[in-house]
TORDO-465868 format. One line per field, with one value per residue (C-alpha): x, y, z; residue in three letters; residue number from 1. Coordinates in steps of 0.25 Angstrom, whole numbers. Example, Ala and Ser with C-alpha at 12.3 -4.5 7.8 and 13.67 -1.06 7.14 Angstrom:
2
X	c(49	55)
Y	c(-18	-4)
Z	c(31	29)
rest	c(ALA	SER)
nr	c(1	2)
END
This chain:
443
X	c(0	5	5	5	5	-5	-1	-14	-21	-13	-22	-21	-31	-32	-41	-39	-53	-62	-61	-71	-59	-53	-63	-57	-43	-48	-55	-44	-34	-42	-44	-28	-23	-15	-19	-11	-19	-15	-23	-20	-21	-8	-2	-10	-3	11	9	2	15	23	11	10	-6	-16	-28	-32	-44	-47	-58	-70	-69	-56	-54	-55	-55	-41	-36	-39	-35	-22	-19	-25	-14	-2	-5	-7	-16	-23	-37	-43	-57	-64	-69	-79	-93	-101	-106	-109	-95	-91	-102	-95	-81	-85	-91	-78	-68	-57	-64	-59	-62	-69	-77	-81	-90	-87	-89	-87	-98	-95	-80	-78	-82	-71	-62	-65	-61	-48	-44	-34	-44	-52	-63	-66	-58	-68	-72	-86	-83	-97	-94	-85	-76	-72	-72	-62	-53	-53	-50	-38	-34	-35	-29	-16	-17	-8	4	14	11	9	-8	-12	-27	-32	-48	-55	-55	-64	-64	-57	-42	-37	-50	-43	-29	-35	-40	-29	-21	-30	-30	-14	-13	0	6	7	-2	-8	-4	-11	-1	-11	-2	-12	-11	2	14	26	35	22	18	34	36	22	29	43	44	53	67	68	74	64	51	44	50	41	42	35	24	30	38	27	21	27	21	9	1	4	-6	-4	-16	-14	-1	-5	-1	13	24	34	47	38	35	49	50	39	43	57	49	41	56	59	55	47	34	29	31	31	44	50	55	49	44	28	28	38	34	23	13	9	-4	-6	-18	-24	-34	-28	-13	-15	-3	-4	2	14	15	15	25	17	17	30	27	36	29	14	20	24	11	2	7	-7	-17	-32	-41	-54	-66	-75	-88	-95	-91	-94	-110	-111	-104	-112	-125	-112	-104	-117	-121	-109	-107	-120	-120	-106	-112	-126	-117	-110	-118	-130	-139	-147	-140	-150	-152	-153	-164	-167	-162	-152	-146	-149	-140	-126	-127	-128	-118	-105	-98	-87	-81	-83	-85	-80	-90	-100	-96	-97	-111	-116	-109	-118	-132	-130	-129	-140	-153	-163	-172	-173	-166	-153	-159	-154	-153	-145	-134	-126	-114	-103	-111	-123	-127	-135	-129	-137	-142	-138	-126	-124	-126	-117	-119	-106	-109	-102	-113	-102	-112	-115	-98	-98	-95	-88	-74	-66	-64	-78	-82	-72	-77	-91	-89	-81	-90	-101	-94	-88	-105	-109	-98	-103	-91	-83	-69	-64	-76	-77	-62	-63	-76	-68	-57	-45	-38	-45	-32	-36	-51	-47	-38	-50	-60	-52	-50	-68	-67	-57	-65	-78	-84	-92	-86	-94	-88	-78	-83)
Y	c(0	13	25	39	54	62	74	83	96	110	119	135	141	158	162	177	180	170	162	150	145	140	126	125	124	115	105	105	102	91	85	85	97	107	119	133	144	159	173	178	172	176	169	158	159	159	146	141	145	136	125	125	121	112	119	135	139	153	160	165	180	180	185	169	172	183	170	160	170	171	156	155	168	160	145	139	129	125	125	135	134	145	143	153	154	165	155	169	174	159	161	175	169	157	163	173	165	165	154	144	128	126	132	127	135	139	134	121	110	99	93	83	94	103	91	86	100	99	85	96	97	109	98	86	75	65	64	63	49	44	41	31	38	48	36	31	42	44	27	30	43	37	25	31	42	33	33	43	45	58	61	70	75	78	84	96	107	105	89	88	86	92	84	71	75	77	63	57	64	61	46	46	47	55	62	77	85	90	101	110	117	124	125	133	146	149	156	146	152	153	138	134	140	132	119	119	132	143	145	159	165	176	174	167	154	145	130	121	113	100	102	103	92	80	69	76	79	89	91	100	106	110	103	105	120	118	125	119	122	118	106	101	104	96	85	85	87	72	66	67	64	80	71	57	56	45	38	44	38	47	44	47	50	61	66	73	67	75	76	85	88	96	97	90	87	82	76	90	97	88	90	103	104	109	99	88	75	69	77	71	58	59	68	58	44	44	52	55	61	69	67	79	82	79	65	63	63	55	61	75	72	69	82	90	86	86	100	104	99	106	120	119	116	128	138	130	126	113	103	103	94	97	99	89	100	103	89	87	100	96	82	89	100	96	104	110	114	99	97	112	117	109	113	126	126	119	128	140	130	129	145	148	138	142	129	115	109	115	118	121	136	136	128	140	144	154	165	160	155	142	130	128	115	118	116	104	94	98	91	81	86	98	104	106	112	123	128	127	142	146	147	139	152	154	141	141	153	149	138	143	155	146	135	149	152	138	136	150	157	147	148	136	127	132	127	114	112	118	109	122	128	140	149	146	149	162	166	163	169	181	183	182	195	202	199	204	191	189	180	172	180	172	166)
Z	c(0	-4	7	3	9	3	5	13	6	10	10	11	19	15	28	31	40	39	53	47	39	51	47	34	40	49	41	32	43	45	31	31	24	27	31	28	32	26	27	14	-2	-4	7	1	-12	-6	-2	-16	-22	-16	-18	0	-5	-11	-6	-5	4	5	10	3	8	3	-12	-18	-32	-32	-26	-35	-47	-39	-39	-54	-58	-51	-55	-41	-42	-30	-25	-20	-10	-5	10	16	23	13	1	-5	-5	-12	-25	-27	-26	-34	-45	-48	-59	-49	-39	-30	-32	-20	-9	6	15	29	39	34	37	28	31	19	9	13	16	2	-2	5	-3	-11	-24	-27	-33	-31	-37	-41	-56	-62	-71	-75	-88	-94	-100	-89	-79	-87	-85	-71	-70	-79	-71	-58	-61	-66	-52	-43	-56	-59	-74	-78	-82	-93	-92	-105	-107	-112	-102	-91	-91	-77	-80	-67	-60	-66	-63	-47	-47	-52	-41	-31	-35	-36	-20	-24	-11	-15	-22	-34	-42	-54	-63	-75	-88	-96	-99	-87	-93	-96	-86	-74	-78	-75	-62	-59	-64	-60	-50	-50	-43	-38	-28	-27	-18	-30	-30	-33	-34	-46	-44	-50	-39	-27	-33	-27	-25	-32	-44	-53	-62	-76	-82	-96	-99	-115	-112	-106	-113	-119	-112	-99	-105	-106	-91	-88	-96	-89	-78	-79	-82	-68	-54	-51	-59	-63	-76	-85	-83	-71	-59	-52	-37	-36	-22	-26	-40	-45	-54	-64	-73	-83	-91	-105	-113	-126	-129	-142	-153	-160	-148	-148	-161	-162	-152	-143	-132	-130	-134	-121	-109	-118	-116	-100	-98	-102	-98	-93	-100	-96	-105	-98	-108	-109	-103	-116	-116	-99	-101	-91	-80	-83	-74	-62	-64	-68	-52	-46	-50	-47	-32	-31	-34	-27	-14	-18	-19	-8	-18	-21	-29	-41	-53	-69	-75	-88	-98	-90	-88	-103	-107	-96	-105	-119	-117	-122	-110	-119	-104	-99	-82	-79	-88	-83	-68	-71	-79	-65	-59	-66	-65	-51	-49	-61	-57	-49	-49	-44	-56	-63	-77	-93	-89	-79	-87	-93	-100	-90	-97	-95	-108	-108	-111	-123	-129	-143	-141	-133	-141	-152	-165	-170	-184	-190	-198	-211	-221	-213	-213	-227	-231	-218	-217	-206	-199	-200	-195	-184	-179	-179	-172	-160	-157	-157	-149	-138	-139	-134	-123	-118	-121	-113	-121	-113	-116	-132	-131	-130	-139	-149	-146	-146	-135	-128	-132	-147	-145	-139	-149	-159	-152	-151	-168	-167	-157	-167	-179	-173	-170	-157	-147	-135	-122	-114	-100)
rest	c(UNK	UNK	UNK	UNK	UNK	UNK	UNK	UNK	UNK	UNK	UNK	UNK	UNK	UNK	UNK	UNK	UNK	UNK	UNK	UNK	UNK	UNK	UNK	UNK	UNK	UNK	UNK	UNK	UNK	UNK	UNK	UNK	UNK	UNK	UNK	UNK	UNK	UNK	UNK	UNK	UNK	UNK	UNK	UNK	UNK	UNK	UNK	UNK	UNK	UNK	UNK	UNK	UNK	UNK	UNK	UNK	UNK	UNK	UNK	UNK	UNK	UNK	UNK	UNK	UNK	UNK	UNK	UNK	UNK	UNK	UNK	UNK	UNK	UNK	UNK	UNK	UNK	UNK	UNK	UNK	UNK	UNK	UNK	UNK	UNK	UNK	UNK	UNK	UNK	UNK	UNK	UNK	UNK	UNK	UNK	UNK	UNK	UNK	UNK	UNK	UNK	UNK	UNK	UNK	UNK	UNK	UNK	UNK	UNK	UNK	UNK	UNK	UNK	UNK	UNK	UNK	UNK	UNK	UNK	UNK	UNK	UNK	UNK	UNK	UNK	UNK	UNK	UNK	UNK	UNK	UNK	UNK	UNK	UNK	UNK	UNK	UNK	UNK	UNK	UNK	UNK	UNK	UNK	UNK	UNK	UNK	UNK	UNK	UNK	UNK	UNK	UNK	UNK	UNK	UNK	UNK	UNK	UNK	UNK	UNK	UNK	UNK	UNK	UNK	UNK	UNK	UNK	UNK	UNK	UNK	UNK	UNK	UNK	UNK	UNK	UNK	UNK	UNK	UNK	UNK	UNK	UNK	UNK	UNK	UNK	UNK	UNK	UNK	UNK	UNK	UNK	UNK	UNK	UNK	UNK	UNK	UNK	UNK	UNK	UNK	UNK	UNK	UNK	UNK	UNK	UNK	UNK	UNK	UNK	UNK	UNK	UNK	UNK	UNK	UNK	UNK	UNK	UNK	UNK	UNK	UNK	UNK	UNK	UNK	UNK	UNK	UNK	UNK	UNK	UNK	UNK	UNK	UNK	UNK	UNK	UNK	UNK	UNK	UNK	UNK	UNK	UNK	UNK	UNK	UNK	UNK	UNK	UNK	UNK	UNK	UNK	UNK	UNK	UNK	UNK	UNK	UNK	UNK	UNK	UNK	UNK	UNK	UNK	UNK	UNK	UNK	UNK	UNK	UNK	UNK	UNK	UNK	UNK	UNK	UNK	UNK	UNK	UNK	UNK	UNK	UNK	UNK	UNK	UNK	UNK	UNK	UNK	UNK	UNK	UNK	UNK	UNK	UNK	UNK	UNK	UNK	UNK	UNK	UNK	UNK	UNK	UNK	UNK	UNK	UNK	UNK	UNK	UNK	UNK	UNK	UNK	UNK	UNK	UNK	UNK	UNK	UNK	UNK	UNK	UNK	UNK	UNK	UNK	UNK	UNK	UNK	UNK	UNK	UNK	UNK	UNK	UNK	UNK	UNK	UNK	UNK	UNK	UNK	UNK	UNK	UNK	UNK	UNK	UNK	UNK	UNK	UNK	UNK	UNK	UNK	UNK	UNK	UNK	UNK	UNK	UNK	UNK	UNK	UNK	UNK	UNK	UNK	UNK	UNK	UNK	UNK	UNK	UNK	UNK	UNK	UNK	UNK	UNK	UNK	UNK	UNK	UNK	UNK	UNK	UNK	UNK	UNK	UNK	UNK	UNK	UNK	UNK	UNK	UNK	UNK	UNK	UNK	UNK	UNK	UNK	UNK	UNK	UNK	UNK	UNK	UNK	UNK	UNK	UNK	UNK	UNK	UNK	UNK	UNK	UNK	UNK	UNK	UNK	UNK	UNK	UNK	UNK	UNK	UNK	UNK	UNK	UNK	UNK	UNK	UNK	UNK	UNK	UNK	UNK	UNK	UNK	UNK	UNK	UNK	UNK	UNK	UNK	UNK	UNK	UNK	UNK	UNK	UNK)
nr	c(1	2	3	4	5	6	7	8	9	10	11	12	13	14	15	16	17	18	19	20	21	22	23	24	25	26	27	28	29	30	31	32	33	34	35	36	37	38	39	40	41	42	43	44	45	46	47	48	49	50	51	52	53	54	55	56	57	58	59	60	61	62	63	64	65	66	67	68	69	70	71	72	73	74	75	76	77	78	79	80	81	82	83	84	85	86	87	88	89	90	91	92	93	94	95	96	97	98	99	100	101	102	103	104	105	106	107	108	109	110	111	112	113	114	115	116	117	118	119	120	121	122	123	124	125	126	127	128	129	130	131	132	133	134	135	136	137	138	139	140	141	142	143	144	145	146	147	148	149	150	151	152	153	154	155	156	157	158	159	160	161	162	163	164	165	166	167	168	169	170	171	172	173	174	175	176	177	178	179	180	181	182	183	184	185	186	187	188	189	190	191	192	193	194	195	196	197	198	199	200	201	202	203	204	205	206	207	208	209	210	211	212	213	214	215	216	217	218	219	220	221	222	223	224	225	226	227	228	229	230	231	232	233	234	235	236	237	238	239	240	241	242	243	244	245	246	247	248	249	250	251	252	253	254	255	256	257	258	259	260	261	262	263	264	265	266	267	268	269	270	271	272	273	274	275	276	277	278	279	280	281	282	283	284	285	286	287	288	289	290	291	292	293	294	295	296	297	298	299	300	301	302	303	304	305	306	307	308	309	310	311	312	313	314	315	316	317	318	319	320	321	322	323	324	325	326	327	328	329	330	331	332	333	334	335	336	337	338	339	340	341	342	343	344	345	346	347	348	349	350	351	352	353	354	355	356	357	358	359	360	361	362	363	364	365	366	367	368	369	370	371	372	373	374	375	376	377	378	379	380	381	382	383	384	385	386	387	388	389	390	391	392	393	394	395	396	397	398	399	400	401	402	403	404	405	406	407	408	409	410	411	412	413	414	415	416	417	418	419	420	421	422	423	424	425	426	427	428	429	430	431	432	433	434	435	436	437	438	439	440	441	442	443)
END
């Protein structure tokens, strides 16, 4: 039998007036972590920078969304919970962009709530897996959790790569922690003192997160988008003992396991010398791939649910049911956006209905647009006879404003029915604008 350390939760505590916080330090002092407790946010970030915890909870009163932002602007990944006894203060704060993961109500009442809270992820890390396609995956995933080999995570965005990557951690019994690096959209040099540190000797040294990940997780989002010169240090990186990578000697109890993830690494990026060949191979010595939302019908009646009682306790509100239209219209949509769309239409349900069942009306875009029935069940034929005449610019065109119209505006969710990058949707979108064309505005 093998014995193992789990190492317990560090969790920062930012309480600068509210006395009631004194039963959150307590209650997680008795579920095992540790408890730093600071006054001030930037006290708390001090200690985030050199990765002293797993877990943030901060007061409601205090400004939560400048601090979230803060974290979002220095890449510190870390979950953030807001903990308060105003439920009025919490809707305010979690309607704003910048908004924590979680939020427990003070006094707290319901121990194994806020314990569960406490288990070092934001959300919970079970997986909705009615259908057989996606049971599949999570088998495949956990049964490779208690190895070494290196994951890559590949789905649209919004399937649950980093939800898989946390199961797969949780199931690994690995002694240190998990770690989120985000690769998209972070400057090369920023994205490399994230990896690999930076050795100063001014106050702004700062170590590397493949280093604080012994024994750990370190999990990559968004590996597609590494550059290339940080691609070769990652690949001489995984040919020594910092991570478990595919023929290494590398001690697990010591190293760091990585998993990567990405929306699509394809033979063409490789190709085209946009993605090495070598690092592909070491990446993905196991390889999961998150089927979209449009193929998971039969888990949409148990995430539809699950998320519906999660937002009624939050905002202390019967759990409803779905009216027979409305059911009928979360099957048909195709859910460009996949689960997080569909969290987030819930989401806006829950807030929008004012009767005993959740109906068609209240199922609306960010903008408030209904999710209309035209367009979800779209047709597999391509209508050819009615392009004939138009240019393919005109065509294009056409069919990406009328794809931005249906997905609300939603750039990210027009993305991914479109099968391009969001980068290359806005560069598009932004040729209509000059032209005079009117474009769907963002939300």
């Amino acid at each position: 039998m093998r014995m193992t350390h789990v190492k317990p939760v560090r969790v920062i505590l930012i309480a600068a007036r509210n006395a009631t916080s004194c039963g959150v330090d307590a209650l997680a002092r008795k579920a095992g972590a540790l408890v730093t407790r600071v006054a001030s946010e930037a006290t708390a970030v001090e200690y985030l920078r050199r990765a002293e915890g797993d877990l943030v909870m901060i007061e409601v009163d205090l400004d939560v969304p400048a601090f979230v932002a803060r974290l979002r602007a220095e890449r510190i990944a870390v979950p953030v919970i807001a903990c308060g006894s105003d439920r009025a203060d919490a809707r305010v704060m979690l309607a704003g962009r910048n908004t924590p993961d979680d939020y427990v109500q003070l006094p707290v009442q319901h121990e194994p709530v806020t314990t569960a809270n406490l288990s070092g992820e934001a959300t919970p890390w079970f997986i909705v897996a009615g259908c057989d396609a996606m049971r599949g995956v999570v088998q495949y995933g956990l049964s490779m959790a208690a190895t070494t080999a290196p994951i890559l995570i590949q789905g649209e965005t919004g399937t649950g790569k980093e939800l898989m990557a946390r199961l797969i951690h949780a199931g690994s019994n690995r002694p240190g922690h998990f770690l989120t690096i985000e690769c998209q959209g972070v400057a090369p040099e920023i994205l490399e003192i994230e990896l690999f540190g930076r050795k100063s000797g001014d106050h702004s040294q700062r170590p590397g997160r493949l280093g604080e990940a012994s024994g750990g997780t370190i999990f990559l989002r968004g590996v597609e988008t590494l550059p290339p010169a940080l691609q070769a240090r990652l690949l001489d990186a995984l040919q020594t003992s910092a991570i478990c990578g595919m023929g290494t000697h590398a001690d697990a109890s010591t190293a760091a396991r990585l998993i990567t993830s990405a929306n699509d690494i394809t033979a063409a990026l490789v190709e085209r010398g946009q993605f090495r060949a070598d690092l592909l191979a070491r990446l993905s010595l196991a390889k999961i791939n998150l089927p979209p939302l449009r193929e998971r019908n039969a888990d949409i009646d148990a995430l539809s649910w699950c998320f519906a009682q999660r937002f009624a306790a939050l905002y202390d509100l019967p759990v409803r049911p779905y009216d027979d239209e409305a059911a009928a219209i979360l099957h048909s949509y195709p859910w460009p956006g996949n689960v997080r769309e569909l969290e987030e239409t819930v989401h806006r349900a829950t807030l929008l209905s004012r009767t005993p069942r959740i109906g068609a009306d209240a199922l609306v875009h960010a903008n408030g647009a209904r999710l209309d029935r035209a367009h979800c069940k779209p047709s597999d034929e391509i209508l050819v006879d009615r392009l004939v005449g138009h240019t393919v610019a005109e065509v294009e065109r056409e069919l990406i404003l009328q794809t931005l119209e249906s997905c609300g505006g939603n750039r990210t969710s027009a993305s991914s029915v479109l099968g391009i990058s969001v980068r290359t949707l806005r560069n598009k979108l932004k040729t209509f604008v000059q032209a005079g064309i009117s474009v769907s505005p963002s939300h």
